[in-house]
C-alpha positions as CSV (number, residue, x, y, z in Angstrom):
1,X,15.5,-7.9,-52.7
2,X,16.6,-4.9,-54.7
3,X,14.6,-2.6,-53.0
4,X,16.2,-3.9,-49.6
5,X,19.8,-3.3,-50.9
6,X,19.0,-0.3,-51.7
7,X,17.9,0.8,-48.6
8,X,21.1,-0.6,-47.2
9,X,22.8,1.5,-49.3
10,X,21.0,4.9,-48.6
11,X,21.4,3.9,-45.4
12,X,25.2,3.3,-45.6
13,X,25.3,7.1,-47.5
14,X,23.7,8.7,-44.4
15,X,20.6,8.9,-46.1
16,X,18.2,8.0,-43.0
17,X,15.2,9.4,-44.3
18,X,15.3,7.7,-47.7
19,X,16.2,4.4,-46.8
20,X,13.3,3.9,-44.4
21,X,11.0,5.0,-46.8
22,X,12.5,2.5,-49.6
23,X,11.3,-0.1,-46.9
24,X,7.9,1.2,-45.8
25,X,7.1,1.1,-49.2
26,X,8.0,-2.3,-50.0
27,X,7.1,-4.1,-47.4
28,X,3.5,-4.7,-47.7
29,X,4.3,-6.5,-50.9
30,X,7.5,-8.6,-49.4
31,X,7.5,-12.3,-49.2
32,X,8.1,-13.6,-45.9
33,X,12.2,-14.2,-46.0
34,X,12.7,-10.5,-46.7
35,X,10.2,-8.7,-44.1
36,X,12.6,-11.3,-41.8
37,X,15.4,-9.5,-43.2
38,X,14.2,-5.9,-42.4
39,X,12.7,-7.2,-39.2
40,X,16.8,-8.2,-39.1
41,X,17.7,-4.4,-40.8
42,X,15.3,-2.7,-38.4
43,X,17.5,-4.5,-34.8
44,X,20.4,-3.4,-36.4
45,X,19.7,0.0,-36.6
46,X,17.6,0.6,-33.5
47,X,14.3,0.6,-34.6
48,X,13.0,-2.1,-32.7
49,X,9.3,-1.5,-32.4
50,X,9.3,-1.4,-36.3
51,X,10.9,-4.7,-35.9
52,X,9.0,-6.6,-33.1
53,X,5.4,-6.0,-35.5
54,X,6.8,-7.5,-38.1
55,X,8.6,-10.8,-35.7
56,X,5.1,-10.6,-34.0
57,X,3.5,-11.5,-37.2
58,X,6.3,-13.9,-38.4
59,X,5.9,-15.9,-35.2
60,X,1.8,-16.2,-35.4
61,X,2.3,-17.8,-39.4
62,X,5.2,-20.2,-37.9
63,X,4.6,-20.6,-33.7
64,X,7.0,-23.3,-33.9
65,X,10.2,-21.4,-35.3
66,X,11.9,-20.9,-31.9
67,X,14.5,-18.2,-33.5
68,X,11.8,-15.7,-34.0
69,X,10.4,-16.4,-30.2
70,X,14.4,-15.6,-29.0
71,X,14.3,-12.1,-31.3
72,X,11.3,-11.4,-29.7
73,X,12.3,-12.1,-26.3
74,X,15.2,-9.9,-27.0
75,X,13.5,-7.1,-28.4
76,X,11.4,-7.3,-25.3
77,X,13.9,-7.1,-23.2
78,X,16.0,-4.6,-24.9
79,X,12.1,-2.3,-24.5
80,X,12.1,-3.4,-20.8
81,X,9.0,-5.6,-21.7
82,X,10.1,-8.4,-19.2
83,X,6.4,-9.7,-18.7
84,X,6.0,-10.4,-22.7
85,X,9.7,-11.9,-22.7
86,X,8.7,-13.9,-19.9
87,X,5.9,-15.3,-21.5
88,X,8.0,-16.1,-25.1
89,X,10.8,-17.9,-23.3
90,X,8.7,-19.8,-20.8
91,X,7.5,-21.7,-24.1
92,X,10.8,-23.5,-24.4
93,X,11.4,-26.9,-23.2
94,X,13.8,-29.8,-22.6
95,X,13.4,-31.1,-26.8
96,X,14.0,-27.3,-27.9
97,X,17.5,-26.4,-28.9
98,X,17.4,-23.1,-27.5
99,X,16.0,-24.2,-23.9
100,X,19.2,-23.9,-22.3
101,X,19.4,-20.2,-23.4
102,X,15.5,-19.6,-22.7
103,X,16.4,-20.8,-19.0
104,X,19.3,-18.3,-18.5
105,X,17.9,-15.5,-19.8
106,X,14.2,-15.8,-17.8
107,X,17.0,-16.4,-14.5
108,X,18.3,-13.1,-15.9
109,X,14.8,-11.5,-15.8
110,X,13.6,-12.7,-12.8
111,X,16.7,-11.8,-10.9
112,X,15.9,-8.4,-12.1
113,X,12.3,-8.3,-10.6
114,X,13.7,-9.4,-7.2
115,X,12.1,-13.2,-7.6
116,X,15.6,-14.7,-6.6
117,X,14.0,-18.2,-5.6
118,X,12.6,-18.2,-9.0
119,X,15.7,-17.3,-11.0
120,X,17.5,-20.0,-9.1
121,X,15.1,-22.8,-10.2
122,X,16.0,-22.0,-13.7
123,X,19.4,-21.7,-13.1
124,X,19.4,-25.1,-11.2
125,X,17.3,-26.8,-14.4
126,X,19.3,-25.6,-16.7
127,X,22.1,-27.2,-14.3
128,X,20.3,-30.3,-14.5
129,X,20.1,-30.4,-18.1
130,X,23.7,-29.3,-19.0
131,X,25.6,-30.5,-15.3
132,X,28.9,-29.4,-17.3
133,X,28.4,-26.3,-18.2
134,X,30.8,-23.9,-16.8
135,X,28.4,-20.7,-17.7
136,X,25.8,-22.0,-15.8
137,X,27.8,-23.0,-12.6
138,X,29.4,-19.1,-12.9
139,X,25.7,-17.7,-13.3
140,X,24.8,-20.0,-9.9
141,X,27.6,-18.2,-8.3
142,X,27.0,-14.8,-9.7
143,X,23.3,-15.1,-8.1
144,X,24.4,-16.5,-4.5
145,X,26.9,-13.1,-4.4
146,X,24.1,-11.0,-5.3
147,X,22.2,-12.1,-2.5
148,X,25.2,-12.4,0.1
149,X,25.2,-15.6,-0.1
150,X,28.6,-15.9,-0.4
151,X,29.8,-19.2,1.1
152,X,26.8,-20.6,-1.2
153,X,28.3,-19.6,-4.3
154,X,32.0,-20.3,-4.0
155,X,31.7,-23.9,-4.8
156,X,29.8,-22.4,-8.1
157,X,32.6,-20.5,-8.6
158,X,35.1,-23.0,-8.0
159,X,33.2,-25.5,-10.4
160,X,33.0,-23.1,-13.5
161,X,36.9,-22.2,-12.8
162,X,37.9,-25.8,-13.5
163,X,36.2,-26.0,-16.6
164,X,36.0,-22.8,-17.7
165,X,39.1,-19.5,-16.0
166,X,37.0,-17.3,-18.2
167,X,33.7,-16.5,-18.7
168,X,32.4,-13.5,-20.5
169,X,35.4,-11.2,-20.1
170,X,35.6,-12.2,-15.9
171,X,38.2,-14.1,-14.4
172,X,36.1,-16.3,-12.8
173,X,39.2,-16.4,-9.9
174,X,39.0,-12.7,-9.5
175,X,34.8,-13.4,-8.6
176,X,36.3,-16.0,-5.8
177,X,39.1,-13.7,-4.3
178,X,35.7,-11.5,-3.5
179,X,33.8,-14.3,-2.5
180,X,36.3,-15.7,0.0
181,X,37.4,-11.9,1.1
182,X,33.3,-11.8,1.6
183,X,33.4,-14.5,4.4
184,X,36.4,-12.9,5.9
185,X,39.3,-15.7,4.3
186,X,41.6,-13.2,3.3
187,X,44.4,-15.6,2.6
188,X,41.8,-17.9,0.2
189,X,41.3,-14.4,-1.0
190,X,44.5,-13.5,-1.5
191,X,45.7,-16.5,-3.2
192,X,43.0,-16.1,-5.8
193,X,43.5,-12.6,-6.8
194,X,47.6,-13.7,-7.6
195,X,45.9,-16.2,-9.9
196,X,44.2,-13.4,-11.9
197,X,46.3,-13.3,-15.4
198,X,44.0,-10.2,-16.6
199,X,45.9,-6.6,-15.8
200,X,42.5,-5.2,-14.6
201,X,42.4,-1.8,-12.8
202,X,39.8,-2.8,-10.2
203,X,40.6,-6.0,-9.9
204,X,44.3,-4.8,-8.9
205,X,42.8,-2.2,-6.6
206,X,40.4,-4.9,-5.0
207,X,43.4,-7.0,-4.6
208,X,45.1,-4.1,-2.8
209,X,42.2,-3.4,-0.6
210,X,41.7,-6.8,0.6
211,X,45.6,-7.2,1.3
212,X,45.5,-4.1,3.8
213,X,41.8,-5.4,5.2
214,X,44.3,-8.4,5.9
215,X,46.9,-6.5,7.8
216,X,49.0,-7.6,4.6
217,X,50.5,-4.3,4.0
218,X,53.4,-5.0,1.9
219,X,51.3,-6.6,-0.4
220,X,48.8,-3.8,-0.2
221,X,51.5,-1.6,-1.1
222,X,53.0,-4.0,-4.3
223,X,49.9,-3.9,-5.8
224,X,48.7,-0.2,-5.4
225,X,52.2,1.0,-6.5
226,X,51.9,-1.0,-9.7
227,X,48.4,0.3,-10.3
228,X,49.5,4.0,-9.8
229,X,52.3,3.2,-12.5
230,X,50.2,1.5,-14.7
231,X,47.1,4.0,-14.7
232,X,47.9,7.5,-12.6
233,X,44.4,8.1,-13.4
234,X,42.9,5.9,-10.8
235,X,42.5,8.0,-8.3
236,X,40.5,6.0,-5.3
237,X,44.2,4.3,-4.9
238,X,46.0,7.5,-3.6
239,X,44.6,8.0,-0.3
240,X,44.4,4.3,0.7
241,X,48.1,3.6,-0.8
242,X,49.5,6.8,1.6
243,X,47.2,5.8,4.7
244,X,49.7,2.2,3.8
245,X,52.4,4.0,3.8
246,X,51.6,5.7,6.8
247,X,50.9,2.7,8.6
248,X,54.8,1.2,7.9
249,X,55.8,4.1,9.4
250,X,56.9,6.0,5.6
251,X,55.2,9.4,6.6
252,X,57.4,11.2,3.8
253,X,56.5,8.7,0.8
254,X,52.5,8.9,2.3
255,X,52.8,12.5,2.4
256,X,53.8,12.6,-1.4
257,X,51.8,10.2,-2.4
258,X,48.9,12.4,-1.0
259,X,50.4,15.4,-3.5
260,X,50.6,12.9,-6.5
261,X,46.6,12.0,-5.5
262,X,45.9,15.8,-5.6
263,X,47.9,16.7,-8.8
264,X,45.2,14.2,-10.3
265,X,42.0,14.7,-8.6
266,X,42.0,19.0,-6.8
267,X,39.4,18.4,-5.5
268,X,39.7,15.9,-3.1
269,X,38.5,17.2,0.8
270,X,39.5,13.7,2.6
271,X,42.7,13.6,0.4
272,X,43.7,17.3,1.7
273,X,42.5,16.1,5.2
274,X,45.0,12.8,4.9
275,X,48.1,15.4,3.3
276,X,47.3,17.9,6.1
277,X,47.7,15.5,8.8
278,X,50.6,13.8,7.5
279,X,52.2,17.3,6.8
280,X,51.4,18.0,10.6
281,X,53.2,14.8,11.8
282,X,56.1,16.0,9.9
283,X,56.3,19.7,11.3
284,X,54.6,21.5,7.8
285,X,52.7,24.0,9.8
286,X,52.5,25.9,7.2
287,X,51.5,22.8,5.0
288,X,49.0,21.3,7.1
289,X,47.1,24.9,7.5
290,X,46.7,24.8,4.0
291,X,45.6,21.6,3.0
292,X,43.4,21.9,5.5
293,X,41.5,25.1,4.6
294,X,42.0,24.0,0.9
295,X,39.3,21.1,2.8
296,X,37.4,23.3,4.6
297,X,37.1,25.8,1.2
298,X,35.7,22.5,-0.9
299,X,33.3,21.4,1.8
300,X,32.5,24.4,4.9
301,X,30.5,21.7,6.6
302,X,33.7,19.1,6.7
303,X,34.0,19.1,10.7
304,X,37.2,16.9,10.7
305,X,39.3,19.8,8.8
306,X,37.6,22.6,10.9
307,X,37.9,20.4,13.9
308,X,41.8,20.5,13.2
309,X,42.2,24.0,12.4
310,X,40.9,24.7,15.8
311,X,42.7,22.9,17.8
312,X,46.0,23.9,16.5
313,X,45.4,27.6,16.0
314,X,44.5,27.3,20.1
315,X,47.8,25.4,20.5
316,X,49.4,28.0,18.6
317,X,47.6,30.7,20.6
318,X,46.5,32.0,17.5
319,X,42.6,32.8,18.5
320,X,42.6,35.8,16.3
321,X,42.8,33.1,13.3
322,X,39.7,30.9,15.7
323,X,37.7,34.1,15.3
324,X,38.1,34.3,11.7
325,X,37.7,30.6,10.6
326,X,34.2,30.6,12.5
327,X,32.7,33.9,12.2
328,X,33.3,32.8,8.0
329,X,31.6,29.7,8.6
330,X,28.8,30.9,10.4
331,X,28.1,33.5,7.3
332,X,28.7,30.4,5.1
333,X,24.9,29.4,6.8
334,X,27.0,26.7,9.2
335,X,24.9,26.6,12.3
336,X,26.8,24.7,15.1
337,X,26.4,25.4,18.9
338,X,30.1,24.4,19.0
339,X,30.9,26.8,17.1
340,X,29.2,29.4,19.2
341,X,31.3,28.6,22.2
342,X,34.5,28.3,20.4
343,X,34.0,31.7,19.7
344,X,33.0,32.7,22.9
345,X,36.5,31.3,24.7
346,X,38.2,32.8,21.7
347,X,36.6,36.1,22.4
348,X,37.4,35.8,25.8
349,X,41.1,35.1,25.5
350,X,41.3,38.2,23.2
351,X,39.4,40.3,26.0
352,X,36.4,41.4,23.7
353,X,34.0,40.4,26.4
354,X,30.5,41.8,24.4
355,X,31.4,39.2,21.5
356,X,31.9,36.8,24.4
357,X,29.0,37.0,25.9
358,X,26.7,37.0,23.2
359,X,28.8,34.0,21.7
360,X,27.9,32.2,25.1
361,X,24.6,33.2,25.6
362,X,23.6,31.3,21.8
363,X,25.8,28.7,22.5
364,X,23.7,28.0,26.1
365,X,20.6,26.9,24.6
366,X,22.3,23.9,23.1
367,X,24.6,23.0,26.3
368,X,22.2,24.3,29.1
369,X,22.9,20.2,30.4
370,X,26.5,20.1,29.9
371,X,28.7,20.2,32.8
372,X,31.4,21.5,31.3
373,X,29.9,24.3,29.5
374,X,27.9,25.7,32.5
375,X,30.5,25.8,34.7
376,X,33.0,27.7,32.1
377,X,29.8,30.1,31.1
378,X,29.5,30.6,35.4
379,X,33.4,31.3,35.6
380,X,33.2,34.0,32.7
381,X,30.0,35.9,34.1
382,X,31.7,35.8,37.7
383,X,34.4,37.9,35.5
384,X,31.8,39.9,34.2
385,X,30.6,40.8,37.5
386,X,27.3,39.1,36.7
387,X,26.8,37.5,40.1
388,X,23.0,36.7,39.7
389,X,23.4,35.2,36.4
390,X,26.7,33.7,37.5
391,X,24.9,31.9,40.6
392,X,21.6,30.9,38.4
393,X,23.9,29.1,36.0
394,X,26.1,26.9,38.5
395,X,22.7,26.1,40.5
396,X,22.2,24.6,37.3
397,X,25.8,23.0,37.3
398,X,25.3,21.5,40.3
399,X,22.1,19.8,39.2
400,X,23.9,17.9,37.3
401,X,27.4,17.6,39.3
402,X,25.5,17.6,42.7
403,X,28.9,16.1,44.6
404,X,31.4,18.9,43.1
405,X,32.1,20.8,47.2
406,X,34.1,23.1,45.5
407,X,31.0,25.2,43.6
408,X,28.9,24.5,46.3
409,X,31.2,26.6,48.2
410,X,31.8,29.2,45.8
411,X,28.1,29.8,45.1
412,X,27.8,30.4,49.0
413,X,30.6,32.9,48.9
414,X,28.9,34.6,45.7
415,X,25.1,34.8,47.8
416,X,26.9,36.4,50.7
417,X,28.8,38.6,48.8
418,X,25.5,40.0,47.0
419,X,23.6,39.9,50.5
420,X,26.7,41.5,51.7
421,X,26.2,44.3,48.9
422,X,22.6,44.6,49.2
């Protein structure tokens, strides 16, 4: 054993190099309780091949000392080797003391495979052996939620609850607020997630979450304000705890709680979007403009920001600022066709009729079968003084909006007016 403590020791001095040598060399000639403790030396410091030769070994001499099988199985595990753990714990049965164990962890490894049925049957004989175990009932619960089963595992849940309100660091009552907000009871939910005890970030954001899916706003807004005070840093709460605020009505407190949301997190596009809108309801102009290209500057391709800024540089008769936006967007590489005729009405409006056209002519081969389009493209060429291509693109117009008398009539006029002129 000296050579063992003294590898413990170089090991404990940062000596790495040393200390596994000190147990390469001894091992061929140590007896069999100290190659099981540097089989124990070798888990502990990560080297679990090393280990699982010499459990492998241990466990051919002595193929009924289960504690070397569950080392294995864990080392197995821990190497994603889930056939060979498989195989070790499947040797367990009812007489062994560690068949309860061996049952939950092959559930474990069978869930991960996908064989759901499978792990179930273990979980359900483990059930039958131990009927009072809360940690079995939980793991029943845990699989039925995996598999959106969710009415299935609530009276798991509830079973393990009344034996057992913890398991593992989980509120088993937090697992049934989501299982009950799963089936769409949000007042079971919500009655569950005010028994949690544990001040859990996620677990209070959750409980937020499933109070506004409920149309319970106040309590959305309890909870979300006493997460925001208790961690500042969480910073999925921000927009949902201002779109709460909105909703009662509190534009100003939703429209600083937006600002608190980007002090923490600058780079945010949907929580510029949410301040930009609410600084809009409240008569920011100036605001809303820049939240929104602060948006548009973190994601070009964010249509609801652009989408904005269009419309209310139009209603501010601002086209000049239309021109700009798009003509940057479409260097950026941001194809759109609705962009293209944007520009074109823009152009028109500030009478630079060569942009215009060349604006509508693109945008054309993506809305050569929309109504609307071809009859604003006909109006402009008519303006133009393109007659022939005006007449060519409402014949087109009226494929589509055969009963409209009105450009029926006007193309007439048009034809006679070029017959007239030839």
């Amino acid at each position: 054993m000296e050579e063992i403590q003294q590898a413990v020791r170089l090991m404990e001095a940062n000596r790495t190099d040393e200390a596994l040598k000190t147990l390469q060399s001894y091992l061929p000639e140590a007896d069999e309780e100290e190659r099981f403790t540097i089989a124990e030396l070798y888990i502990q410091w990560g080297m679990l091949e090393e280990a699982k030769m010499i459990l492998k070994e241990l466990s051919q001499r002595y193929p009924k000392e289960n504690e070397l099988k569950i080392m294995l199985s864990e080392i197995h595990i821990d190497l994603e080797e889930d056939e060979e753990a498989i195989e070790l714990l499947n040797q367990f049965g009812p007489e062994d003391e560690d068949y309860l164990p061996s049952l939950m962890q092959l559930a474990d490894l069978y869930q991960s495979q996908g064989l759901f049925e499978v792990a179930e049957q273990k979980l359900l004989a483990a059930k039958e052996a131990a009927p009072n175990e809360a940690v079995i009932d939980f793991a029943l619960g845990e699989l039925s939620f995996s598999n959106g089963e969710y009415n299935k595992s609530i009276p798991f849940y509830e079973n393990a609850r009344s034996r057992e309100p913890v398991i593992g660091d989980i509120e088993v009552a937090a697992r049934l607020a989501e299982a009950y907000a799963a089936t769409g009871d949000f007042e079971q939910s919500l009655a569950h997630f005010q028994k949690v005890e544990e001040e859990n970030a996620d677990v209070k954001f959750r409980y937020g979450f499933v109070a506004f899916q409920a149309n319970r706003t106040d309590i959305a807004i309890k909870v979300w304000e006493d997460l925001v005070e208790r961690d500042p840093y969480y910073q999925s709460v921000y927009p949902l705890l201002a779109q709460a605020y909105e909703s009662e009505g509190m534009i100003e407190e939703a429209y600083q709680m937006a600002q608190s949301g980007l002090a923490k997190d600058e780079f945010n596009k949907e929580l510029y979007h949410l301040a930009g809108t609410l600084a809009h309801r409240q008569g920011k102009k100036e605001e809303a403009y820049q939240s929104m290209k602060e948006a548009v500057s973190l994601d070009p391709g964010y249509k609801e920001a652009i989408l904005f800024l269009i419309e209310n540089y139009k209603t501010d008769e601002d086209y000049e600022a239309v021109i700009d936006l798009l003509e940057h967007l479409l260097d950026l590489g941001e194809a759109d066709p609705n962009y293209h005729w944007e520009l074109a009405k823009a152009y028109e409006t500030e009478e630079q009729y060569s942009e215009a056209i060349n604006h509508y002519e693109v945008a054309y081969n993506s809305f050569k079968e929309d109504s609307v389009f071809l009859k604003e493209y006909g109006y402009f060429l008519v303006e133009e003084g393109r007659m022939g291509e005006a007449v060519r693109i409402f014949r087109e117009y009226m494929k589509i909006e055969p009963t409209d008398s009105d450009i029926e009539d006007f193309v007439h006029r048009l034809e006679n007016r070029e017959e007239d002129i030839t």
